[in-house]
N, C-alpha and C positions, 0 to 999 in steps of 0.2 A: 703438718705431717703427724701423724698418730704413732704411738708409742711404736707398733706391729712392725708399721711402714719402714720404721726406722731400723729397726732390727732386722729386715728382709735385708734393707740397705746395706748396713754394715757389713753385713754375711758375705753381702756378694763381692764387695771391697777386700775382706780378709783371704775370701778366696783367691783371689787376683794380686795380692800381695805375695801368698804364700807358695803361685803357679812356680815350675820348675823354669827356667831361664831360657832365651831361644836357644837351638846349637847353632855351633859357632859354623860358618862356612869355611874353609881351608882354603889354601891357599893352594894355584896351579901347581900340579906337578907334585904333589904330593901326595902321602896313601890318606885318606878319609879318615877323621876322626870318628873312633867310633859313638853313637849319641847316648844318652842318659839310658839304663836301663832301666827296666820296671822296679820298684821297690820290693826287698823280700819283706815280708809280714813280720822276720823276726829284725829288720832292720827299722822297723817303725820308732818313735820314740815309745816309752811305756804307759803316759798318758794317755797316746791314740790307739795303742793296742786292747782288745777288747779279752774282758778276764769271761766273758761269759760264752760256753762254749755252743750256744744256740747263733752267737754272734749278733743278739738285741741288744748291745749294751748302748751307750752312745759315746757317736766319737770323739767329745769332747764333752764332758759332764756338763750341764746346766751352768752352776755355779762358776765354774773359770769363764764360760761363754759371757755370763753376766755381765763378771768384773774385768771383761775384754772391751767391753762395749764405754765411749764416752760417753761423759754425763750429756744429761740431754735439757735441749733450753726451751721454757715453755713459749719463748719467742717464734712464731711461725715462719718470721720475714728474718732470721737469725739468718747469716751466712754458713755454709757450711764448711767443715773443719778441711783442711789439710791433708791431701792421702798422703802415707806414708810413705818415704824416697829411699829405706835400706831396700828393698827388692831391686830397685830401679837400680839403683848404685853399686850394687855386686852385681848386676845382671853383664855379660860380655857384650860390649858393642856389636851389630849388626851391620857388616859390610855389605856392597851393592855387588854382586861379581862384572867383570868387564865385558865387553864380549865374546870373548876368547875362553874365560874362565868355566867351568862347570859346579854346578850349586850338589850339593849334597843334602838329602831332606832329612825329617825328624828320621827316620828309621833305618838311614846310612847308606840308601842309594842313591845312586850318583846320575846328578843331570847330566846329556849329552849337552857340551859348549854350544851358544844359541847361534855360532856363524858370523862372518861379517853383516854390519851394518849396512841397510840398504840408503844410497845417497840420494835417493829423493825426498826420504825423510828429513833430511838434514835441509834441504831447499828450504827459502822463504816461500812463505804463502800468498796465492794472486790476488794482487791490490781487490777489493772489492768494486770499484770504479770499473775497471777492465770489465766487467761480467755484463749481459747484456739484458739490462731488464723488462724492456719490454714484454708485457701480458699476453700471453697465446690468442689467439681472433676466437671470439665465444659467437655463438648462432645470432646473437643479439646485434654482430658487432658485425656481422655477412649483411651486403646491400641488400635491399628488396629483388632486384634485379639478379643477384648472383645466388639467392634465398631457394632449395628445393620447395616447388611448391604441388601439392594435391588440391585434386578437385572433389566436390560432392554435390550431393543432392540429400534434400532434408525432406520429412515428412511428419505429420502428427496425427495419431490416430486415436481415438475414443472420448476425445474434449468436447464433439457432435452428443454426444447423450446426457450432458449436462446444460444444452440450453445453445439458444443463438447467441451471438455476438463476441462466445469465450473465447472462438478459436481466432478470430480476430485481433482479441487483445493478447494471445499468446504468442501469432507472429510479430506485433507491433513492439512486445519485448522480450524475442528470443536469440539467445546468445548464436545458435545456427542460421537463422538467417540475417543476422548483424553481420555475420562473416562473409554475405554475401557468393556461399557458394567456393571459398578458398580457405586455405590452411595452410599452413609448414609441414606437417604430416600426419598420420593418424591418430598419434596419442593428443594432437590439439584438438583434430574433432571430435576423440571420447570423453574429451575435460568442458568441451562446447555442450556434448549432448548432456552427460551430467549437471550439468549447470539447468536446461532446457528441462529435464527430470525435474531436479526441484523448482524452476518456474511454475509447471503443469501441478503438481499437488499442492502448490502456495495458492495457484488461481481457484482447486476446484474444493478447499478450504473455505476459502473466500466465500463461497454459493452455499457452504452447508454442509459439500462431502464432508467428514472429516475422518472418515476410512478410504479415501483417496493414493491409490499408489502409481504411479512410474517406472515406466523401464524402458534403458535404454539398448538399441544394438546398432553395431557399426558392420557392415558388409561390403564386398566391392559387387560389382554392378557386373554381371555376365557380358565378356565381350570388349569390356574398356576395364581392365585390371589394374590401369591411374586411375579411376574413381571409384570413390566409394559412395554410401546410400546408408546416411542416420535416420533411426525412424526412432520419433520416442513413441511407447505406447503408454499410453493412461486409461485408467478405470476409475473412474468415480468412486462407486461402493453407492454407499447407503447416503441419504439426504438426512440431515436431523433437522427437526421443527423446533419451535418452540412450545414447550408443556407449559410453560406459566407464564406469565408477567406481571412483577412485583417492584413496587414501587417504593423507598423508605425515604420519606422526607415528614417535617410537620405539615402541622393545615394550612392549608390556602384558602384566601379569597379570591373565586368562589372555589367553592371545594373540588378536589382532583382534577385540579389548573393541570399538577403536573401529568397527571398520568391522560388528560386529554388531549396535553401537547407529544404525548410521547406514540406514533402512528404503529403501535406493534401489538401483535393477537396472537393468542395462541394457537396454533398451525402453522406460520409462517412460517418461511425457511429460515435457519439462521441465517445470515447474509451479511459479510463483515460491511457493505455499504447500507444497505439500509437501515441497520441496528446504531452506525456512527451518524446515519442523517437521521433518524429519531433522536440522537440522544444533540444533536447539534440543532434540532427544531424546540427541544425544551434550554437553551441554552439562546435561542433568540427568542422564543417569544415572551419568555419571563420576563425578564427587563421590558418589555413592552407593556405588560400589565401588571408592573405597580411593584417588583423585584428587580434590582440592578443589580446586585450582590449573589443573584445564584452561584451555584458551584457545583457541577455535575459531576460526580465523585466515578471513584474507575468499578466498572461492571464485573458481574458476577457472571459466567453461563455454565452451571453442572452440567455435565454432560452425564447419559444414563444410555450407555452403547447396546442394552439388552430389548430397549424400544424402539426406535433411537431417538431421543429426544435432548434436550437442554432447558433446565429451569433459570430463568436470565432473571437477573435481581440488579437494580441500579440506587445506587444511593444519591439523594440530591440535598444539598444544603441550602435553603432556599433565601437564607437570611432576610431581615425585618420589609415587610410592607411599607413604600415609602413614597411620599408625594415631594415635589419641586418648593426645596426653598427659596437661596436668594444666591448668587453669581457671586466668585470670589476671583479673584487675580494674582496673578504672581510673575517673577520675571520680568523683562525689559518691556515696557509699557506701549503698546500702540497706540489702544485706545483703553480708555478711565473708564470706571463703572456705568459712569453714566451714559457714556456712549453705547459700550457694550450691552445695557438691557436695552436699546434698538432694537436687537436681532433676533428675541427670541421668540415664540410664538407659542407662546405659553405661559400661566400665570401662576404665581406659588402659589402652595396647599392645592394645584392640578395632581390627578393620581401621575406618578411617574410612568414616561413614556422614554425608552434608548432612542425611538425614532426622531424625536423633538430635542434629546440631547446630541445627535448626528446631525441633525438638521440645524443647529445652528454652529458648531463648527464647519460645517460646509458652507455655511453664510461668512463666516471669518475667513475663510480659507479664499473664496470669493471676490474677497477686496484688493488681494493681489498683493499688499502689505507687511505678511506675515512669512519669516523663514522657518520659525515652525509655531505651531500652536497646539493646543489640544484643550479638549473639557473631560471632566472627571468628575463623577458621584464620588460625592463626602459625607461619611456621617456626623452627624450633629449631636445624638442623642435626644432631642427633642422630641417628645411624641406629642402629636396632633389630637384634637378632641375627638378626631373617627379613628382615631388608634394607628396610623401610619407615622411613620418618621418621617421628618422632613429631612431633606436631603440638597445639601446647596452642592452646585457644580463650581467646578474650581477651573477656571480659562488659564492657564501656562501659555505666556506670549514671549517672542522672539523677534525682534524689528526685520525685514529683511528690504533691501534696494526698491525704494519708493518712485526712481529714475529710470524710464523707459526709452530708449529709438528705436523707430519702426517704420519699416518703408514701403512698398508696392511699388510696382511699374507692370505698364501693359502698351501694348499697339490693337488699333483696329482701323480697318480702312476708314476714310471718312473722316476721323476721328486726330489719326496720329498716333503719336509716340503721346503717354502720360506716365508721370513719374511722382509721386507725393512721399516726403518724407517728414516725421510726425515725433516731435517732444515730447513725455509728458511725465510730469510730477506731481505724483497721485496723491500724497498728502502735504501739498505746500502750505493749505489753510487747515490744520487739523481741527476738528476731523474731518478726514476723506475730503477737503477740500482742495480738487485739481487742477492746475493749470495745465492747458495743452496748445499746442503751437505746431502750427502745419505750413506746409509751402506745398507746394504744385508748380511741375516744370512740365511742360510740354509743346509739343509743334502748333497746337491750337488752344491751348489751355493755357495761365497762368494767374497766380492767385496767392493769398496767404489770409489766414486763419488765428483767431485764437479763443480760446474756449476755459470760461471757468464751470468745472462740472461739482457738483456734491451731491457726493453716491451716498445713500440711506439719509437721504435730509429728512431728519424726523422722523422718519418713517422707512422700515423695512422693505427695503427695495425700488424706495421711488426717487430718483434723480432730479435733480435742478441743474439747466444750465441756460449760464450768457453764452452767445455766439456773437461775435464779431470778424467781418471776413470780407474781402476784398480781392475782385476777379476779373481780370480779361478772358474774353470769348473770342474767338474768332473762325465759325465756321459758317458752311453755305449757306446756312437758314439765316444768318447774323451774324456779327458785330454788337459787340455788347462792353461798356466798363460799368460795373456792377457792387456797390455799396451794401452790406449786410446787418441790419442789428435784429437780432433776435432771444425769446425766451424760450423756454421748454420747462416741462413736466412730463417726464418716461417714470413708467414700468417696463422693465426692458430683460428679456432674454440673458444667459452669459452661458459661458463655454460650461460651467459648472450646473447653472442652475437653467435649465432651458423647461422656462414656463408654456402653460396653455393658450393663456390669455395674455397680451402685452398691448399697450396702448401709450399714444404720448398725445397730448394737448398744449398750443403754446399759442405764440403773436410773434410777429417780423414786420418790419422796417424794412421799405427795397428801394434805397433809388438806384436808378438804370437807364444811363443812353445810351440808344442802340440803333444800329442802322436797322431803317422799315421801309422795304415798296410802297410809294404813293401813287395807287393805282388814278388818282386825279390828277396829277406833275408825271405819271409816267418813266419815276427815276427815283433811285434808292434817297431816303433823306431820313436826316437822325434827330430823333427825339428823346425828349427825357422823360421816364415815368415814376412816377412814385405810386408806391404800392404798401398798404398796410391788407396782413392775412392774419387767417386764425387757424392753422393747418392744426388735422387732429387724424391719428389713424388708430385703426384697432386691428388685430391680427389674433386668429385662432390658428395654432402651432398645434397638428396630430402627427407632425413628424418626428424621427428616430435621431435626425442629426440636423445641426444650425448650419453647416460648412458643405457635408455630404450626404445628403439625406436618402438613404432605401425602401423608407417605406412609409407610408401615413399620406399625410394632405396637410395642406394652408390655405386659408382663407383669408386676404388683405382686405379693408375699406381702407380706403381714404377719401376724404374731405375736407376742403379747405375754403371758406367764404371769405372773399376778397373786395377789394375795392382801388381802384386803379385811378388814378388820378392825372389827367392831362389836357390840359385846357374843362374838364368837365369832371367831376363824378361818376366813376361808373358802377356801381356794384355788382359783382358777380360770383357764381360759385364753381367750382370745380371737383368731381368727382371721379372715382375711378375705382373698381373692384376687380379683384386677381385671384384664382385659384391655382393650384397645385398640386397633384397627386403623382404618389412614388410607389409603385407597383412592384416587389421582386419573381421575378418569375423562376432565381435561382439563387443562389448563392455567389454568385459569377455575374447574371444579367437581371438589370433592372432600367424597367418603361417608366418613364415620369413624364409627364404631360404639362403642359400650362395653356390657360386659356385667362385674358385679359381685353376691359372695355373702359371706356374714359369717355369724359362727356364735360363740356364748361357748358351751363347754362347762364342769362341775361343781360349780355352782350355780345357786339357784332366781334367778327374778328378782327376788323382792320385795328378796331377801338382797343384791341389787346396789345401790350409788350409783346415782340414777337419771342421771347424767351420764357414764356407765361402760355405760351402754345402746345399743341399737340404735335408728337410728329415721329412716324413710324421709321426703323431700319438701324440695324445696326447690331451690333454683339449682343445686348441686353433684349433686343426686341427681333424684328425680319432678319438673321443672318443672311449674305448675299447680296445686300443694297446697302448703300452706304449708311454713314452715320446723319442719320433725320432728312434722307432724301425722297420716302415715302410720303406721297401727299399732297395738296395742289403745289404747282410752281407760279412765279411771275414770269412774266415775256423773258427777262432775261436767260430763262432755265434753271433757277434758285427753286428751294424748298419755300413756302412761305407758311408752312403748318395750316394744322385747321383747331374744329372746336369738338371732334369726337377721332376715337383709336376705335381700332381692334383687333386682337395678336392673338397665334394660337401656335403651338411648337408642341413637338412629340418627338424624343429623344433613347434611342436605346443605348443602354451605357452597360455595356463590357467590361470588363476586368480584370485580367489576369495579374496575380502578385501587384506589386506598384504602378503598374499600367494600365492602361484601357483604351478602348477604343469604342466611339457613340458619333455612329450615324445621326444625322437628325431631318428634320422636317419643320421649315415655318412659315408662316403664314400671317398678314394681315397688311392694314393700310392705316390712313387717317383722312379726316375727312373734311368736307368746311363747314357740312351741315353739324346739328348738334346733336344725331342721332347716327351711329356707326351702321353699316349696312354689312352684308357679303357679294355685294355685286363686284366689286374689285378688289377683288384680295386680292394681292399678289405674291407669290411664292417661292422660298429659298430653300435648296439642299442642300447636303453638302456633309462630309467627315470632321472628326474632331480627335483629337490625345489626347488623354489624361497621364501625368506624373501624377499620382499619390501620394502625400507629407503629412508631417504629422499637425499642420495645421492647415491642411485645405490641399484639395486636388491643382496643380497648376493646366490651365484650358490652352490649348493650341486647336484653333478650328479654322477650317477651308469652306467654305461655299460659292455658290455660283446661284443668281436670277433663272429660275425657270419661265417665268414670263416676263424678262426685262422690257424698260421702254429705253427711248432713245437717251443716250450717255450715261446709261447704268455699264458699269464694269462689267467685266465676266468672271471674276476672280474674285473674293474679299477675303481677307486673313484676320483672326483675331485673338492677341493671345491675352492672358487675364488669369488673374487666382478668385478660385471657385468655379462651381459650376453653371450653368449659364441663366438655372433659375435652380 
């Protein structure tokens, strides 16, 4: 407090000491004292009287004023002193009067007495508990049902002068027709149309207007005075172009990489989508040639409203030119270094390609092993003798559940009820070495399986597997218990990676006794065959999907040279090629076709396993006829297969949301000669449903024989996951 402060202070205290005392209130019934008069001027003390007869003097000289004042402490945080208590202490006490009493103020008139007390004042006060709290019902808190409700109708006018497709996308996000046409009342549809305003000059912004304005008005409709009719209007204005396009990054190899990747010329419209997929096409294709490290900095666009144009300026930071060094790891380990450069398909000091670094975590991701992974450009600082950095990628691995069950079931006439449920443990042998274990339950089917696979043996994408497997057969063609040993070598398709080209080559082991017509004994007898094969197929994949394919083609060969063994040597070969094309004719409907021919050449057929045979009918082949009852028969009326097929099916498949619905069409036979013909084809129709999932369509399909022969059904049902080719 400053010296001043302190002295205002005092003053106003001495004043307040020196005040005249309250008057006293009297007592009922008494005449009023009379109160303090004013002082005469010659009753002042002579101190305070002023000698100067202008009346400037002052009323209390300077100097007494001083030495009136306490000393003062240069302590800030000092307490302050004491007000003085003789005022107080001669001052008369101050009574309260009763209510009966009348007060008497400073100037000796007299209150009228205030009256009795009112006795509701005197009452206690209502419990708070007692009061009733619940909240008033607000519009929010009124049902739908009990909710005033207005109608409207919504329009938009002048979005047509900026181009097709705006006004499309302005109903697809307009607050008015969100509302579908209803409201609470009018000021909800002026807050809807407002909103619909700034939608319309956000959208024609977007194109280039950028003198774009909206208006909205709300009216009721002549005739119906419950609706009303929002119309926004919009005006474009002016389009601005682009005056320039400027580029600021250092050099590339080869030179104006960036600005050849950046698709924008001067005239263009500004166009918030095209200017962001320019600047998002130098943002992928960099890292494609030989930059990982771009960084497309935030753009420039001057606008110059008196042309109207925009000079657009993008900064790009292109960071170091860099070629592929060497694979680094981290995190919980799947697979070791060594396993890991299996997959990549590209060699250090290659110029750096993003697509070959996506391409082999998509190969990781592939194995089914990992809960997460990822690859990552690292810089090194190393520079290369042609002046690029080398650049190692860095794998971050995550282990995730190597333990699979998986099951299928289907019915088809013929055939029965099958049911296969399947183990498997994908990396039991690391690396990627799998055991898998299958059973098969069904009406004619039974059997069990097991299978060691190893995916990228060696080699990026090529498989090795043991098969060992063991099955009872039992349908009208046969009678079969059937012993399996086999090898394999695939290149093979996956849900991830679905190749052009796929092909697998291997050798099998078969022994099999099976009931066979001996049309010399005239009565079923069972034989035992042993059979070594070398089956090999090759497959050209132009289709869109592995599970549900819309569009493209496939091309199958297969071939398999055998040698059948029973009482004699027999060698022989077996062949068979399949097409497929997937036709969309919509978005909705798509024709897919199949046509298929099979052929065993140099051996008779009786000399064959009858499970080594040909033989047409069934879900996979003629819907309509049974399963393999297409084809010669014995006297008994049995299938007994022949030594050539051939199947042809045309299917329209439907689809609405998760459903569908695919008529079809099929066609073919088998034969005993070794050359398939069309002289007996014979023909199935019939309807089918599709469920849609998100791993394969599930098939429910009906048909019926349009040229059945004797003891063909009339009915076949077939149901199955996937489609039927």
């Amino acid at each position: 407090m400053t010296a001043s402060t302190s002295r205002q202070y005092w003053l106003a205290l001495a004043l307040v000491a020196s005040s005249p005392a309250v008057a006293q209130i009297d007592k009922p019934g008494t005449a009023p004292a009379k109160g303090p008069s004013a002082p005469r001027p010659e009753d002042r003390p002579a101190a305070t009287q002023s000698s100067d007869p202008r009346g400037d003097a002052p009323i209390v000289p300077e100097a007494e004023f001083d030495s009136a004042l306490p000393p003062l402490s240069g302590d800030l945080n000092a307490p302050l002193e004491a007000m003085p208590s003789a005022a107080a202490s001669t001052a008369p006490a101050v009574t309260a009067p009763t209510a009966t009493q009348s007060a008497t103020t400073a100037t000796g008139d007299v209150l009228p007495p205030t009256g009795p007390q009112d006795p509701q004042l005197a009452q206690p006060l209502t419990p708070l508990a007692s009061y009733d709290t619940v909240p008033f019902e607000t519009a929010a808190d009124i049902k739908d049902k009990d909710a005033p409700e207005i109608r409207y109708d919504s329009a938009i006018v002048g979005l047509d002068k900026a181009g097709d497709g705006l006004e499309a996308r302005y109903k697809a996000l307009s607050a008015l027709r969100d509302g579908k046409g209803k409201a609470a009342n009018a000021t909800q549809v002026s807050a809807r149309a407002k909103e619909d305003e700034a939608l319309a000059v956000r959208l024609l912004k977007s194109l280039g207007y950028y003198d774009a304005t909206a208006v909205s008005t709300i009216e009721t409709i002549p005739g119906t005075p419950a609706k009303l009719k929002a119309t926004v209007s919009a005006q474009p204005g002016r389009l601005y172009t682009l005056s320039s396009v400027t580029v600021v990054a250092d050099a590339t190899t080869p030179p104006n990489l960036v600005r050849d990747q950046l698709p924008l010329k001067v005239g263009d419209a500004i166009e918030a989508e095209r200017i962001q997929g320019s600047e998002a096409n130098v943002s992928l294709v960099l890292p494609q040639r030989g930059y990982p490290f771009v960084k497309v900095g935030e753009r420039d666009i001057l606008l110059d409203d008196q042309t109207p144009t925009g000079a657009y300026t993008l900064p790009v930071d292109i960071g170091p030119r860099a070629s592929f060094g060497q694979l680094r790891t981290e995190g919980d380990p799947v697979f070791d270094l060594e396993h890991l450069n299996v997959f990549p398909r590209f060699k250090g000091g290659e110029l750096y390609d993003n697509r070959l670094a996506d391409d082999l975590r998509n190969a990781l991701v592939g194995t089914s092993l990992f809960q997460t992974v990822s690859v990552e450009p690292v810089r090194t600082g190393q520079v290369n003798a042609d002046g690029t950095e080398a650049v190692d990628l860095l794998v971050r691995q995550t282990k995730g559940p190597a333990r699979t069950l998986a099951g299928n079931a289907g019915y088809s006439t013929g055939q029965g009820i099958r049911a296969e449920a399947t183990w498997t443990h994908r990396n039991l042998f690391p690396p990627e070495g799998a055991l898998i274990g299958s059973v098969i339950a069904g009406t004619q089917e039974q059997g069990a399986s097991a299978t060691f696979r190893r995916a990228n043996a060696g080699k990026r994408d090529r498989t090795f597997n043991v098969i060992a497997s063991a099955n009872h057969s039992n349908y009208d063609a046969y009678t079969a218990f059937t012993g399996t040993l086999g090898v394999r070598w695939s290149y093979d398709s996956t849900p991830i990676w679905q190749k052009r080209l796929t092909y697998y080559y291997g050798g099998e082991l078969v022994g099999t006794n099976e009931s066979v017509y001996d049309f010399a004994q005239g009565r079923n007898v069972r034989r035992t065959y042993g059979i070594v094969a070398l089956p090999g197929q090759v497959l050209f994949d132009r289709s869109d999907s592995l599970l549900n394919p819309a569009r493209g083609y496939r091309l199958r060969l297969n071939v398999s040279p055998e040698t059948s063994v029973q009482g004699s040597v027999s060698p022989y070969v077996r062949a068979q090629v399949e097409g497929t094309v997937y036709y969309p004719v919509s978005t909705s409907l798509v024709i897919a076709g199949r046509a298929r021919a099979a052929t065993i050449q140099g051996i008779a057929r009786d000399d064959l396993a009858p499970s080594r045979r040909l033989y047409g009918g069934g879900g996979g082949s003629v819907r309509g006829y049974g399963y393999q009852r297409l084809g010669p028969f014995d006297p008994n009326g049995d299938p007994i297969g022949g030594r050539s097929l051939n199947e042809f099916a045309l299917e329209a498949r439907y689809r609405f949301g998760d459903f569908g619905i695919v008529p079809f069409v099929d066609a073919g036979n088998s034969y005993s000669s070794t050359t398939p013909n069309l002289s007996a084809l014979k023909i199935g129709a019939g309807i089918g449903g599709r469920f849609y999932t998100n791993f394969g369509p599930l098939r429910f399909d009906v048909a019926t024989p349009l040229n059945p022969r004797k003891g063909d059904g009339k009915v076949a049902l077939y149901i199955s996951i996937g489609q039927a080719f």
